[in-house]
C-alpha positions as CSV (number, residue, x, y, z in Angstrom):
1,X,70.1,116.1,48.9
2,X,67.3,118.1,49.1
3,X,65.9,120.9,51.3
4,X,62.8,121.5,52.9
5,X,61.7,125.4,52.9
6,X,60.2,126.4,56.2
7,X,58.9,130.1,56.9
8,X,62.8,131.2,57.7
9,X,64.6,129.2,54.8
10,X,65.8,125.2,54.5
11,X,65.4,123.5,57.9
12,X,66.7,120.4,56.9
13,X,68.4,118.4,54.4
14,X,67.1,114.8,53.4
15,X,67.6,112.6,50.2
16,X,65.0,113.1,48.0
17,X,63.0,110.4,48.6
18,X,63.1,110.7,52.5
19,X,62.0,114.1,52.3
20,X,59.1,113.2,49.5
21,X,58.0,110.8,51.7
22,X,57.6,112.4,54.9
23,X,56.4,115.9,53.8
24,X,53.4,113.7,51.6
25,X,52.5,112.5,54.9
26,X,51.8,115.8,56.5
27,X,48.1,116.6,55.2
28,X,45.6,119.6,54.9
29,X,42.3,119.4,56.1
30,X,40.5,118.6,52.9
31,X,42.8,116.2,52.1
32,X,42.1,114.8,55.2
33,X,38.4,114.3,54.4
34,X,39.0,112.9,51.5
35,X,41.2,110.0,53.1
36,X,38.8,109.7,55.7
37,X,35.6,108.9,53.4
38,X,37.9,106.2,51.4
39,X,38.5,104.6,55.1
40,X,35.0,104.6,55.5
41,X,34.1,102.8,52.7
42,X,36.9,100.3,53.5
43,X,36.0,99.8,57.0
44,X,39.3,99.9,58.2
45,X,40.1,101.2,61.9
46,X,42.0,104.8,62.2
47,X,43.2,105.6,65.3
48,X,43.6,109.5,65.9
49,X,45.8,110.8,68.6
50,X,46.9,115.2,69.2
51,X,49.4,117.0,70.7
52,X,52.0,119.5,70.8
53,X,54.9,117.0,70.5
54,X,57.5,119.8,70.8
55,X,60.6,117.8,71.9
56,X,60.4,114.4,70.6
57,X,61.3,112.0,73.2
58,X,60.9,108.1,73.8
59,X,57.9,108.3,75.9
60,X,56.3,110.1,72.8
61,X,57.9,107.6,70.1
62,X,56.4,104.3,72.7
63,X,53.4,106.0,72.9
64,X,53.0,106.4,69.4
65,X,53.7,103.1,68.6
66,X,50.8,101.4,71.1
67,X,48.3,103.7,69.4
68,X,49.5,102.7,65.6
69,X,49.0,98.9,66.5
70,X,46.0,99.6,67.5
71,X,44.6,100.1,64.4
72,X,44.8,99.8,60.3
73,X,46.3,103.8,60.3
74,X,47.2,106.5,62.8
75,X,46.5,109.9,62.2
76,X,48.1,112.3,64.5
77,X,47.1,116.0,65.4
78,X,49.6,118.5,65.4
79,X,49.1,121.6,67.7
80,X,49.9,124.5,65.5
81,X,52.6,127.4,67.2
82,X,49.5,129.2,68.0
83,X,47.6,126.4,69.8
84,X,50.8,125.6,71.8
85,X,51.6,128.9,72.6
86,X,48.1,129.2,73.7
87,X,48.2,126.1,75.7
88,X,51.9,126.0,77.2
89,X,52.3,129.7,76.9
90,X,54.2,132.5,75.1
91,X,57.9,130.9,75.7
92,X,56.5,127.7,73.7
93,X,57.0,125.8,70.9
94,X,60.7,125.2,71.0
95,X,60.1,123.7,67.6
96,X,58.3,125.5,64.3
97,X,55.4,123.2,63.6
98,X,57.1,122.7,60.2
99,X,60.0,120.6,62.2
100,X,57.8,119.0,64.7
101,X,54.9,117.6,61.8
102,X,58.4,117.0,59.6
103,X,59.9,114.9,62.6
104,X,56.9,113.0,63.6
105,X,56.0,112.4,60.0
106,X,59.3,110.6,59.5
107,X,58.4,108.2,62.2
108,X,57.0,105.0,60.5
109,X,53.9,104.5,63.0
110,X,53.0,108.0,62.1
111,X,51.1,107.3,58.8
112,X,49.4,110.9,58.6
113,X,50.3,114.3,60.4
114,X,47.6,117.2,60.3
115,X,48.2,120.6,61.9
116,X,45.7,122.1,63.6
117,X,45.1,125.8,65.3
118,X,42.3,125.1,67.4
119,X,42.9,124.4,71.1
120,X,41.0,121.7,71.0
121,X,41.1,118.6,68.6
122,X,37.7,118.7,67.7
123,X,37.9,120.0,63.9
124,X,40.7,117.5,63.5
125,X,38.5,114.9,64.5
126,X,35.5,115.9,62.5
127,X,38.1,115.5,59.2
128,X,39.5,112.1,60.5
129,X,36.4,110.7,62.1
130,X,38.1,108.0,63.7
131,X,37.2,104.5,64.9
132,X,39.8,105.3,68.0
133,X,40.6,108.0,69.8
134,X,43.9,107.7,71.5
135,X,45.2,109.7,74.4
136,X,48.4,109.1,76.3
137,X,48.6,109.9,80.6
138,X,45.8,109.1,82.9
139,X,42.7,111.1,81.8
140,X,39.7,109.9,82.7
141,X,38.2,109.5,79.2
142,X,35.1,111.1,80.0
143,X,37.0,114.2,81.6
144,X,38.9,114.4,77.8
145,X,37.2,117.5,75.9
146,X,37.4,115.7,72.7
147,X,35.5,112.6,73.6
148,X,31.5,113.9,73.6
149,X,32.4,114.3,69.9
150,X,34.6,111.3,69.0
151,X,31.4,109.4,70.3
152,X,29.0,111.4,68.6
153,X,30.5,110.0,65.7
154,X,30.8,106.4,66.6
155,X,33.9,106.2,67.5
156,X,36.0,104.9,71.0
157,X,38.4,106.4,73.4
158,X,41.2,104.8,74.9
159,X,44.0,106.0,77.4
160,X,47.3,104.6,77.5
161,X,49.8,104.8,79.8
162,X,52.5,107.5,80.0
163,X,56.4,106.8,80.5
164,X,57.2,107.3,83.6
165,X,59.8,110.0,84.2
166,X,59.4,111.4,80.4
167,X,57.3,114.4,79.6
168,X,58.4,117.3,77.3
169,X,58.4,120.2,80.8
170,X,60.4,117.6,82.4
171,X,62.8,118.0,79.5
172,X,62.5,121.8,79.6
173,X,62.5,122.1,83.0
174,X,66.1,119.7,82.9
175,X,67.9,122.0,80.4
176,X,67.1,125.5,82.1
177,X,68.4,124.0,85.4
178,X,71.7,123.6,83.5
179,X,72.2,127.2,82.1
């Protein structure tokens, strides 16, 4: 067994392998580009979705894995601490983003995590350049902020549905009603 260092010491243990294999899937930005040009040249379809994924439930995991068969690859956005905490305010993440990309990266319709700080996806994107861009919920995909730029670059949006009855607040919202 090995451990993964985050920024307060091991977070969790995994057999070597396991934890090779999911930590190689959690990318910089360069890196990033450099996947996304051999895609290019392929012509193979990456989908792109983003979030804040803070605690992993099964409306994330089914969500996840409609946007993966969607295309050859999905790439998924990470909301860094300091994007959530600037989107969902100062009490969020419950997770380090070190456990949430480590989590999601383990999932095997994840193929590629990528942390981001912006609140927006949009530097994300321009790395990834996806063929699809994949939100879950019911936007309206011309009311999504990323979409004038995922078009820009020739790309499509898509909304899928949302589970019904499973949303991370939901989840929050249940365990501080029990304490």
């Amino acid at each position: 067994m090995s451990s993964i260092n985050g920024p307060n010491g091991p977070t969790s243990k995994l057999s070597g392998g396991e934890a090779a294999m999911s930590m190689t899937k959690v990318v910089t930005r360069s890196e990033m580009e450099r996947l996304a040009e051999n895609w290019a040249q392929e012509g193979s379809t990456t989908v792109f979705t983003n979030g804040c994924f803070d605690l992993l439930h099964v409306g994330h995991t089914r969500y996840l894995q409609a946007a993966r068969a969607l295309g050859d690859r999905l790439v998924l956005g990470l909301n860094s601490d300091a994007s959530v905490r600037g989107l969902k305010g100062p009490t969020r993440p419950i997770l380090p983003q070190e456990e949430r990309a480590e989590l999601l990266a383990a999932l095997a319709c994840v193929d590629y995590v990528l942390i981001f700080d912006e609140p927006t996806a949009d530097e994300a994107i321009k790395a990834v350049r996806p063929t699809l861009y994949v939100k879950g919920g019911d936007y309206d995909p011309d009311r999504i902020p990323e979409t004038p730029l995922v078009r820009s670059l020739g790309g499509e949006v898509r909304v899928l549905p949302f589970v019904e009855g499973r949303s991370t607040t939901s989840r929050v919202n249940r365990i501080q009603s029990l304490g």
